[in-house]
KEVO-520124 format. One line per 8 residues: for each residue y, x, z of C-alpha. Coordinates in nm, 2 decimals, always signed. Layout:
# KEVO-520124
Y/X/Z  ...
***
This chain:
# KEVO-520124
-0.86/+0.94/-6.30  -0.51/+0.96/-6.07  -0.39/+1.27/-5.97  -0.35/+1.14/-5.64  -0.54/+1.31/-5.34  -0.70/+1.01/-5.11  -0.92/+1.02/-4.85  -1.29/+0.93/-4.80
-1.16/+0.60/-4.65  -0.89/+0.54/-4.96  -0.59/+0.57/-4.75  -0.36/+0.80/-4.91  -0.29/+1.16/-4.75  +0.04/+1.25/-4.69  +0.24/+1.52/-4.89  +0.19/+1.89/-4.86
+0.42/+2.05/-4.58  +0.75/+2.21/-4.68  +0.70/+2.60/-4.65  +1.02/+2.54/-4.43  +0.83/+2.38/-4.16  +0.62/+2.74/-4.13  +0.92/+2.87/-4.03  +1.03/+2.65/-3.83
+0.74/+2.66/-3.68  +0.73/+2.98/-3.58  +1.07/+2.99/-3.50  +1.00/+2.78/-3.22  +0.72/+2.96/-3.14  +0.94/+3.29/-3.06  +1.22/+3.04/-2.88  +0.96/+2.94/-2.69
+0.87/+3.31/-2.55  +1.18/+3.40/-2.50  +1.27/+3.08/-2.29  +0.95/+3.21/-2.10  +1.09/+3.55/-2.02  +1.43/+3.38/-1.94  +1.25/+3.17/-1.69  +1.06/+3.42/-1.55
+1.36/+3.66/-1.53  +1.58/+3.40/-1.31  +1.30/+3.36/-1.07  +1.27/+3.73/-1.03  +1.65/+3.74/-0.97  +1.62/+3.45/-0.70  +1.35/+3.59/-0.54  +1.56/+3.94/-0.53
+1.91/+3.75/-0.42  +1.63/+3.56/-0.11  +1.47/+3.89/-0.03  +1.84/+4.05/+0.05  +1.96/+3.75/+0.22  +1.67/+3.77/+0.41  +1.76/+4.15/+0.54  +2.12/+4.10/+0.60
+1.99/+3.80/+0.82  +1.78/+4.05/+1.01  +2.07/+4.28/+0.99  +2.30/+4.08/+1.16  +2.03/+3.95/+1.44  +1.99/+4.33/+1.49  +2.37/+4.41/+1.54  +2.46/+4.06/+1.71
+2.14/+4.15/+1.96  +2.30/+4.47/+2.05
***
C-alpha cells in the first residue's frame, strides 16, 4: 500500500496547507475589520463636513435675508 492520501473517486488530494496560510489568513481577516472601520469612519466624517455645510448655508440665507 502507497502512502498517498486519494480520494473515493482516485483523484489525488492536494497537499496539506502551509501553517503560514493560517496566518495569513487571519491576517486578512483583521485587515479586513480595520478597512471596515476606516470606511465607516470617512462616511461619518462626510456626513459631519455635509451637516456643517448645511448650517453655514442656512447661516448665510439667515444673514443675507436680513
Amino acid at each position: 500500500m502507497r502512502g498517498e492520501v486519494v480520494d473515493i473517486d482516485g483523484k489525488r488530494r492536494n497537499a496539506p496547507v502551509p501553517m503560514s496560510d493560517f496566518w495569513f489568513a487571519q491576517l486578512d481577516v483583521r485587515l479586513g475589520r480595520i478597512e471596515y472601520v476606516v470606511a465607516r469612519l470617512e462616511k461619518q466624517i462626510w456626513l459631519v463636513v455635509c451637516i456643517v455645510m448645511a448650517l453655514l448655508a442656512l447661516h448665510l440665507v439667515r444673514v443675507v435675508a436680513g
